[in-house]
C-alpha positions as MATLAB code, in Angstrom:
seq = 'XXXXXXXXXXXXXXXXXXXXXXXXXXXXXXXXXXXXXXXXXXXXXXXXXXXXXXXXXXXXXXXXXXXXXXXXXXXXXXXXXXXXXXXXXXXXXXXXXXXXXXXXXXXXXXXXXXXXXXXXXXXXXXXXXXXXXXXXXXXXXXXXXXXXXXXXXXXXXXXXXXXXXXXXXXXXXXXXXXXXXXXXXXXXXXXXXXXXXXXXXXXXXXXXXXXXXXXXXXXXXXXXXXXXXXXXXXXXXXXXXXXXXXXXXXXXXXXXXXXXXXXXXXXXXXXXXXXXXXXXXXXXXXXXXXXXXXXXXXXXXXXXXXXXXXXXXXXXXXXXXXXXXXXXXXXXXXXXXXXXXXXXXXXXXXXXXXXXXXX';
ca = [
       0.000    0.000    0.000;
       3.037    2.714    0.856;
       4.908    2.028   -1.709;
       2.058    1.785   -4.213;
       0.739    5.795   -2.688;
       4.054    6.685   -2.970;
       4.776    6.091   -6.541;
       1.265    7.845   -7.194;
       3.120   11.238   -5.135;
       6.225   10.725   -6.919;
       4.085   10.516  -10.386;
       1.991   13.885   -9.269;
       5.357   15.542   -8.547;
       7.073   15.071  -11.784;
       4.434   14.944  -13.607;
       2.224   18.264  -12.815;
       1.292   20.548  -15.944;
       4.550   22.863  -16.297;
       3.432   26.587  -16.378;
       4.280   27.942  -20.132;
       1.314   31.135  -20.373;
       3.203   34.054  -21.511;
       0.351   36.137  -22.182;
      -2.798   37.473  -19.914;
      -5.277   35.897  -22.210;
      -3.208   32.045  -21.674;
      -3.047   33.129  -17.847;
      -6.317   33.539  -17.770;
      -7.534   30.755  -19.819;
      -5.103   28.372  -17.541;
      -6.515   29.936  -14.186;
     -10.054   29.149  -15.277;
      -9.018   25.419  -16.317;
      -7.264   24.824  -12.700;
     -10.756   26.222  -10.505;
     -12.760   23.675  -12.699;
      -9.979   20.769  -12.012;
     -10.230   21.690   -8.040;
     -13.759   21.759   -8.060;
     -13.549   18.299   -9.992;
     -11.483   16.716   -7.615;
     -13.773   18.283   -4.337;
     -16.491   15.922   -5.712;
     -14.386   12.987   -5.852;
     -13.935   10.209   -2.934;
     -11.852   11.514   -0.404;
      -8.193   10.122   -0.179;
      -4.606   11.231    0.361;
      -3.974   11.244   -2.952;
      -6.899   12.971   -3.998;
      -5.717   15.799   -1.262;
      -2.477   15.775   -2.615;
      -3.477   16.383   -6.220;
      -5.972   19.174   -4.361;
      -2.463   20.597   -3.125;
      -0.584   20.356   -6.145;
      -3.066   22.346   -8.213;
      -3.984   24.530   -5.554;
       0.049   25.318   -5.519;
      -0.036   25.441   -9.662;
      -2.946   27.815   -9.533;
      -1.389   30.032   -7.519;
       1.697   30.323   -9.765;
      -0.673   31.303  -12.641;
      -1.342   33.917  -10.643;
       1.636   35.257   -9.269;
       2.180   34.992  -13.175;
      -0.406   37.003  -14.006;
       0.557   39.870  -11.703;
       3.718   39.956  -12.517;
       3.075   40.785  -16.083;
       0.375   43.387  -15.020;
       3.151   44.930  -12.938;
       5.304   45.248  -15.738;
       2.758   46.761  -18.318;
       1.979   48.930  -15.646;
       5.900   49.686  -15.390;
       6.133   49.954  -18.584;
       3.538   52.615  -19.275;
       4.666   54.761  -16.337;
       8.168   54.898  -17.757;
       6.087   56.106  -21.257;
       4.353   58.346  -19.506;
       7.092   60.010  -17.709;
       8.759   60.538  -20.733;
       5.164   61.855  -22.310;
       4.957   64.119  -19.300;
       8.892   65.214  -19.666;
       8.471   66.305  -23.533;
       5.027   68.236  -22.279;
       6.777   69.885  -19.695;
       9.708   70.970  -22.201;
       7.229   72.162  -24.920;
       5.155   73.884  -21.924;
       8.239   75.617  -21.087;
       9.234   76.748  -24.925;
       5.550   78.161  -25.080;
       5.289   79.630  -22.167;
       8.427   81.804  -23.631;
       6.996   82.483  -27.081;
       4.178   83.309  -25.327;
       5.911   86.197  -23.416;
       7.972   87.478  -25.970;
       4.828   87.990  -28.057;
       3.200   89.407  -24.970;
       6.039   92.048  -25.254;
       6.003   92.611  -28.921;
       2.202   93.305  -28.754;
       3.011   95.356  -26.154;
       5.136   97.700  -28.304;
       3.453   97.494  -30.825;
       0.122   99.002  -29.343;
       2.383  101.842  -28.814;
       3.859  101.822  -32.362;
       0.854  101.513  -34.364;
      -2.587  102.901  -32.712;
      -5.328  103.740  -34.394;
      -5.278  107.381  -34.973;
      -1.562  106.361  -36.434;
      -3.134  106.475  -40.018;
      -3.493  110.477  -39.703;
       0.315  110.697  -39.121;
       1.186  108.307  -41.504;
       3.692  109.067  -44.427;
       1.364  106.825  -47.158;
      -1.388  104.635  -46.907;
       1.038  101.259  -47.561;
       2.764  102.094  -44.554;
       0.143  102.353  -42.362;
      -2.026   98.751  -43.626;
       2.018   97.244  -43.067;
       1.596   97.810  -39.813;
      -1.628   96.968  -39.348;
      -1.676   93.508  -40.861;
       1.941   92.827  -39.080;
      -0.194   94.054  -35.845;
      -3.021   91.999  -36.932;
      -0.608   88.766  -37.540;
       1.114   89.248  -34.190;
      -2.237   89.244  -32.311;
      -3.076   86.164  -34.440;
      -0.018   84.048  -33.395;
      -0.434   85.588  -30.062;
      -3.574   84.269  -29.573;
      -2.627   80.522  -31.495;
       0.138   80.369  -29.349;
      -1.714   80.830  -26.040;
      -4.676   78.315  -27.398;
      -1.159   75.667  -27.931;
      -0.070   76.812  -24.498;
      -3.813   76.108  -22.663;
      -3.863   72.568  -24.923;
      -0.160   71.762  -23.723;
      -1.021   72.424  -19.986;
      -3.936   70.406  -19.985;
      -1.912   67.663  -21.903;
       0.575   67.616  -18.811;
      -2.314   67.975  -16.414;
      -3.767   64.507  -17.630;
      -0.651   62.562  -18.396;
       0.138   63.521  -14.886;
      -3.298   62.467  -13.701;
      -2.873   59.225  -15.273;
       0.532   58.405  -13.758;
      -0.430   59.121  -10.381;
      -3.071   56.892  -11.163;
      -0.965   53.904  -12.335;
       1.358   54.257   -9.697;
      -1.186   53.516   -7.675;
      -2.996   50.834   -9.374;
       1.376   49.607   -9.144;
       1.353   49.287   -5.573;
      -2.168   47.652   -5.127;
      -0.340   45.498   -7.400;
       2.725   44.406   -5.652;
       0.356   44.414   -2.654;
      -1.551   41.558   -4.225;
       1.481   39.820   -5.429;
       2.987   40.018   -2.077;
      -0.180   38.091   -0.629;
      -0.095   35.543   -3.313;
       4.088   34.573   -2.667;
       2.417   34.263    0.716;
      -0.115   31.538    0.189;
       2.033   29.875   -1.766;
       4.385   29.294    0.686;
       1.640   28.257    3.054;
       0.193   25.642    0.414;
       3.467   24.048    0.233;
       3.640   23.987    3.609;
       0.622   22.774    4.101;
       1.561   19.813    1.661;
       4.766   18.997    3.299;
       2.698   18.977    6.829;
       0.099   16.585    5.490;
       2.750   14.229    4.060;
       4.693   14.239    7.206;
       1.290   13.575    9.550;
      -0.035   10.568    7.262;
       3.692    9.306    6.741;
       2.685    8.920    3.017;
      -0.002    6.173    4.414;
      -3.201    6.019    2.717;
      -4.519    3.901    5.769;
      -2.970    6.576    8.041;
      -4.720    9.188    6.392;
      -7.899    7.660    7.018;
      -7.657    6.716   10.661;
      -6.795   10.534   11.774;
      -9.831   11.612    9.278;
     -11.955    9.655   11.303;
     -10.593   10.764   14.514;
     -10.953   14.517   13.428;
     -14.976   13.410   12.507;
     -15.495   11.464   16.055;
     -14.146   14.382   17.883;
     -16.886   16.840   16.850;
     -19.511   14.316   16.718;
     -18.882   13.648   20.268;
     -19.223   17.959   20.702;
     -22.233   17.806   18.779;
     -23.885   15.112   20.957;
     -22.902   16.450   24.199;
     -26.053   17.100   26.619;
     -26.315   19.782   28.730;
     -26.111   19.334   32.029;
     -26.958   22.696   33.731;
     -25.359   26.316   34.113;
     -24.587   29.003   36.764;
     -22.956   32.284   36.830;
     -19.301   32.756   37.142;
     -16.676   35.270   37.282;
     -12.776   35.727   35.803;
     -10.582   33.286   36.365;
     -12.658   31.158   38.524;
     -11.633   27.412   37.584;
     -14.825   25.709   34.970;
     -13.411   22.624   34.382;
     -10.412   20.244   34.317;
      -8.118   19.084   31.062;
      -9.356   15.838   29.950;
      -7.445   13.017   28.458;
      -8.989   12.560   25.439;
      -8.590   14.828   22.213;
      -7.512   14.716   18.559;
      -3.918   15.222   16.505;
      -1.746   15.756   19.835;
      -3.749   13.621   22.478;
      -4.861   15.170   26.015;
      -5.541   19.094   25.518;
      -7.786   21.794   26.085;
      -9.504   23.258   22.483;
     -10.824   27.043   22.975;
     -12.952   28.620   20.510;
     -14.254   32.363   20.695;
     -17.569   32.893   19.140;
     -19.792   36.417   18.112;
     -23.088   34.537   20.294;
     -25.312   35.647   22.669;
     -27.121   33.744   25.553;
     -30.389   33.643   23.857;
     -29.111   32.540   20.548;
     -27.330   28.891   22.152;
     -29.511   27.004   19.451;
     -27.837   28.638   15.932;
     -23.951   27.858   17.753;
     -22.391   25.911   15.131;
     -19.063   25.032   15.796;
     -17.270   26.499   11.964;
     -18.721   29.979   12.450;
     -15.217   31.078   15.261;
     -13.436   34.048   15.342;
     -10.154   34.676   16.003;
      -9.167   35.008   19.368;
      -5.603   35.977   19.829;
      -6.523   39.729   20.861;
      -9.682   38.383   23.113;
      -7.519   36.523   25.065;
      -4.572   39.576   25.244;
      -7.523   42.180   26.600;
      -8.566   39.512   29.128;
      -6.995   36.288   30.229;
      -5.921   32.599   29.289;
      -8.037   29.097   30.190;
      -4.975   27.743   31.434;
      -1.337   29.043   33.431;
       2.285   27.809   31.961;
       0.294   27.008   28.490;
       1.667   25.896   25.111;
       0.042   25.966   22.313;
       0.236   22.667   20.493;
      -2.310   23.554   17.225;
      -3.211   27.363   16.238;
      -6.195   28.295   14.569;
      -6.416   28.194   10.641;
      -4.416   26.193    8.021;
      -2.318   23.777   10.347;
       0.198   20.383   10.083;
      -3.409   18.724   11.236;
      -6.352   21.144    9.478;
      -6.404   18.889    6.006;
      -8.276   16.121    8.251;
     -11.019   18.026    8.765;
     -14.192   18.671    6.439;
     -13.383   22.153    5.893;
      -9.448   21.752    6.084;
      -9.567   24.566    9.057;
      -8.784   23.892   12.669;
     -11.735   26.568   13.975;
      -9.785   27.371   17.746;
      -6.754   26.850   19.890;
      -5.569   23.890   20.850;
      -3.169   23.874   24.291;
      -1.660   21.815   27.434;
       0.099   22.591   30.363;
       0.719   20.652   33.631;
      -1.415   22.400   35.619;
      -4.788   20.827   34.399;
      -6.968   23.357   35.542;
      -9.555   25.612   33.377;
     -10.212   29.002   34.173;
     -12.753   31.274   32.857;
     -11.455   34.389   30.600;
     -14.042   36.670   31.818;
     -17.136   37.220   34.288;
     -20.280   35.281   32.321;
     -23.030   32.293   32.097;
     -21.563   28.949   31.719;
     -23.293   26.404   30.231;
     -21.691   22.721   30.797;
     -22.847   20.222   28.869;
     -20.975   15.913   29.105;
     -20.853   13.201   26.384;
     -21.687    9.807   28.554;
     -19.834    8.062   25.363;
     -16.681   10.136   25.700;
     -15.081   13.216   27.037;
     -13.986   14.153   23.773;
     -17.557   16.084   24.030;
     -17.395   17.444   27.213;
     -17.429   21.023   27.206;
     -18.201   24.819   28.708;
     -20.039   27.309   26.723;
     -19.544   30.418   28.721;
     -21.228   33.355   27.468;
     -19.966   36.983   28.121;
     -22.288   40.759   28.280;
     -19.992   41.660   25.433;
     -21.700   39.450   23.027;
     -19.235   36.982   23.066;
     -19.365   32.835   23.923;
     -16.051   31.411   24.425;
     -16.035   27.094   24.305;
     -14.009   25.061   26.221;
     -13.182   21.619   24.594;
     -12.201   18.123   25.771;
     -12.824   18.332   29.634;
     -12.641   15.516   31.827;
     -15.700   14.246   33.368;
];
């Protein structure tokens, strides 16, 4: 059985598609083809292998995209460095016509003086005069052409500029997004390297912690209640059982957005994270250590949703201590303290669950 899985890995590993898009339209056409091969492969029977090929194209997908932003930041380089030029040449030409413009300010200037109106009585000949006047005339003319090139230049710059700014922008939302997606790939090859390592490349393996992962919240989901009572911070709920899946004894905590009156709609997915509850009020347990966070873990592939929805910890001291002043509900599974549990509900809004308590 190992060695027949682990010629299938080895297969998926040298095997997978090579990326060779070089355009958006092949990017995009590739992306598309990977989300239906995913959602292919969701409907399938679950297996190892079927979770590794999950990986593997989760892990190619995301190198189409990093792909795909990558060449959008270049265009987008590419057209700034266009449109700085654009913007230098409008700024040089604005300059050159914002001097003609002067000078012929000046020249009109004197010439109003030269050549007024009641010039024509003081003329020496009628030629001389009309000279004038068309060379007046013409001056005026390219006087006002040149201030018309001058308003059409400056709005030219105006916009060019505009449109920089706004790629520049659009740049760093960019590199943003590509900075997030180099992130998730390294967790998706983490995450493949962690499920390897937990199933030992064991088909059989795989299964037996899937269906530990499934018994431990069906035992939370037929848990009965047992009764409640007020309590305050850090008064001691409960005791750390000796039951619990992926590292054996420990205490899972789970912070909800539930109300007292709502109990019925708790479903155990719909957590929150609970690193900065905990920080504004206190710990379940003293001398702690975190053996499984909450999110994409070595252990999260096991379960339906491939999240671990909580925080999973030990310590030596045993006991469990409220993080804040509330209504505790306690609730035992007859059938196994994997289900026994404390929903303690807070005025704040909040329910916080404690996991896997002895009986």
């Amino acid at each position: 059985m190992r060695l027949k899985l682990f010629l299938i890995l080895i297969s998926i590993f040298i095997f997978a598609s090579p990326i060779k898009a070089t355009t958006t339209e092949e990017l995009t056409k590739q992306i598309e083809e990977y989300d239906k091969k995913i959602v292919d492969l969701e409907k399938t029977k679950d297996s190892l292998s079927k979770q590794i090929k999950i990986l593997n194209s989760q892990v190619e997908l995301t190198l189409l995209k990093i792909n795909q932003t990558q060449l959008s930041i270049k265009t987008l380089e590419n057209e700034i460095t266009s449109l700085s030029s654009i913007i230098g040449n409008l700024d040089i030409n604005l300059n050159q016509l914002s001097s003609i413009y002067l000078a012929q300010v000046v020249e009109n200037y004197k010439m109003q003086k030269k050549v007024p109106l009641v010039s024509f009585l003081h003329s020496k000949s009628f030629n001389s005069f009309l000279n004038q006047y068309k060379y007046h005339s013409t001056l005026q003319k390219n006087n006002h052409q040149t201030m018309v090139e001058l308003e059409t230049a400056r709005t030219n710059y105006d916009i060019q500029k505009n449109q920089k700014e706004l790629k520049q922008k659009e740049l760093e939302i960019l590199k943003e997004k590509l900075s997030s997606q180099q992130s998730n790939l390294d967790k998706q090859k983490s995450n493949k390297t962690n499920l390897l390592e937990v199933t030992k490349n064991d088909e059989s393996k795989y299964q037996q912690l899937k269906k530990a992962a499934e018994d431990e919240l069906s035992a939370l989901i037929k848990a009965k209640f047992v009764g409640k009572r007020e309590v305050k911070k850090g008064e001691p709920i409960g005791i750390m059982g000796n039951t619990g899946y992926s590292f054996g004894d420990h205490l899972h905590f789970g912070l909800y957005n539930l109300k007292e009156a709502e109990i019925a709609s708790w479903t155990y997915q719909n957590d929150i994270d609970a690193s900065s509850y905990l920080g504004e009020h206190r710990w379940p347990m003293v001398n702690y250590e975190i053996t499984q966070g909450r999110g994409h873990t070595k252990y999260s592939y096991l379960y339906a949703d491939r999240f671990h929805h909580g925080i999973d910890m030990v310590s030596s001291n045993k006991t469990i201590y409220a993080v804040e002043d509330g209504v505790a509900y306690f609730f035992k599974n007859p059938s196994s303290s994997l289900g026994n549990h404390v929903k303690l509900f807070h005025s704040d809004g909040k329910m916080t669950l404690y996991l896997h308590l002895q009986n």
